[in-house]
C-alpha positions, 0 to 999 in steps of 0.5 A: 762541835759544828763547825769542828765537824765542817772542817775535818769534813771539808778539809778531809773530803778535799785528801779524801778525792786527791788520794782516790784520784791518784790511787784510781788512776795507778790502777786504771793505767796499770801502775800498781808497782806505785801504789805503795809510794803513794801511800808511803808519802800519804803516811808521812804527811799525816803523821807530820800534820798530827805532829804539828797539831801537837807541838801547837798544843803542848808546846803553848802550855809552857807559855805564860798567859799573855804568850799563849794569848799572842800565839793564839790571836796569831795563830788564828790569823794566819789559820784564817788566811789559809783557809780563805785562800784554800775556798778560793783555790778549791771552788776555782780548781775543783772541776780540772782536780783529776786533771791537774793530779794526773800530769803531776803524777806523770811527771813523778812516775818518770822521775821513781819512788821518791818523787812519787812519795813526795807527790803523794806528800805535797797533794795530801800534806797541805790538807793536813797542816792546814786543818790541824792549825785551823782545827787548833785556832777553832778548838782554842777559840771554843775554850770550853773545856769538853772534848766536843770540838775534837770529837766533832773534827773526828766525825768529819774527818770518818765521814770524808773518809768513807765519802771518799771510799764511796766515790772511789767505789762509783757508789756516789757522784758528788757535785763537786761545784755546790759542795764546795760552794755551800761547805766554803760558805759556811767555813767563812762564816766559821773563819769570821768568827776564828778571826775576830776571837784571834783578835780578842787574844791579842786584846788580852796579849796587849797587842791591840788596844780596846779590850774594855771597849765593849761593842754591846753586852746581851749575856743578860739575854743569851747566857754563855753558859746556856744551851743556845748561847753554848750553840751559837759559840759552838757553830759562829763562835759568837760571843755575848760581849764582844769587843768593839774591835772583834766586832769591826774585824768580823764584819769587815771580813765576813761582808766582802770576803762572804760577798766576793766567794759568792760573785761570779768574780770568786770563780774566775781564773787566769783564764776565765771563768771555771766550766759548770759540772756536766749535763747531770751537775755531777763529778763522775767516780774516780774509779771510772773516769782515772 
């Protein structure tokens, strides 16, 4: 539920800032007229990653067992890789957000309505695919059968929405820097875990070979159907006999893709290195600063 929670909180903290962005600088500029664009092409996107989000589940129910295994196992990689690509891109692009946003949205309130609903679209769009396909891949990883991962993507995703008003109100100055370093740490610790489950699936889909090759096997120790052992599934998807195979592919992700977000060289761009957060460390409210 954890990790569920991180997710719908990071991924929807991230559609929660690019909409007051775009919303508070309409406002600031005396643009109001395109504020119901804006929230058209928001609607669209969401509706179009819930839709997604559904066709990955109903539409893998009518696959036999060893299908089900290879589009989930694939899945997941592709769901790592975006997410991996996405803590990167944030850390190194979250101080110039608004900036970035604001020459978008100048562009779009030249060309009218549609490029306006399709800013919106794009700016919110990915989010959406992004976290129904990871939120997917973590969901069938935890396979445990309650619905604790959807409620805990839910409660990320109300807690961002509300941080998101907030910040829009001028009530809360988030530093924007250290909350995409602690949460884009974590998330590759969960993303270590998808991965090596995917795997696991291909295992079971005779896509890759090992899968009676027993990495070690403590289930004796840490019961997966214990509270501590349904915890640790939960939060790192940990498993008590994993593969010699999931054990090598988490290790060789989580060690340097863990160790290069952290370097000085996960922050650098094609111009150098991303400016530290103002004199206090903090992002100033959309509100103030559109």
């Amino acid at each position: 539920m954890f990790s569920n929670y991180l997710i719908g909180l990071r991924e929807g903290l991230e559609a929660s800032l690019v909409v007051c962005i775009l919303i508070a600088y309409l406002v600031k500029t005396g643009r109001r007229d395109a504020i119901k664009p804006i929230w058209a092409g928001i609607g669209v996107a969401i509706a179009i990653a819930m839709g997604f989000g559904c066709a990955l589940e109903f539409g893998s129910q009518e696959l036999t067992f060893q299908a089900q295994e290879a589009l989930g196992g694939s899945l997941s990689i592709v769901a790592v890789g975006l997410v991996t690509w996405m803590v990167f891109w944030m850390r190194r692009t979250a101080r110039n957000l608004r900036s970035e946003l604001h020459g978008k949205l100048d562009a779009a309130l030249k060309l009218g309505t549609g490029a306006l609903v399709a800013t919106a679209f794009l700016a919110v769009g990915r989010e959406g695919l992004e976290t129904a396909l990871f939120v997917w891949a973590s969901v069938h990883a935890a396979s445990d059968g309650t619905p604790r991962p959807l409620v805990g993507v839910a409660l990320g995703l109300a807690t961002a929405v509300l941080l998101g008003w907030l910040f829009y109100r001028g009530a809360l100055k988030i530093n924007l820097a250290k909350f995409f370093t602690w949460t884009g740490g974590m998330l590759v610790v969960v993303a270590a875990g998808v991965l090596a489950y995917g795997f696991h699936d291909l295992q079971e889909a005779d896509w890759v070979p090992g899968l009676n090759d027993l990495a070690f096997d403590i289930s004796g120790a840490i019961p997966p159907d214990s509270w501590y052992g349904t915890l640790l599934k939960g939060v790192f998807n940990f498993q008590p006999d994993p593969t010699v195979v999931q054990i090598t592919v988490w290790a060789l992700y989580l060690v340097p893709v863990l160790g290069l977000f952290l370097s000085p060289v996960g922050f650098a761009s094609g111009k150098g290195k991303v400016k530290e957060p103002d004199e206090q460390g903090t992002q100033p409210s959309a509100a103030s600063q559109a």
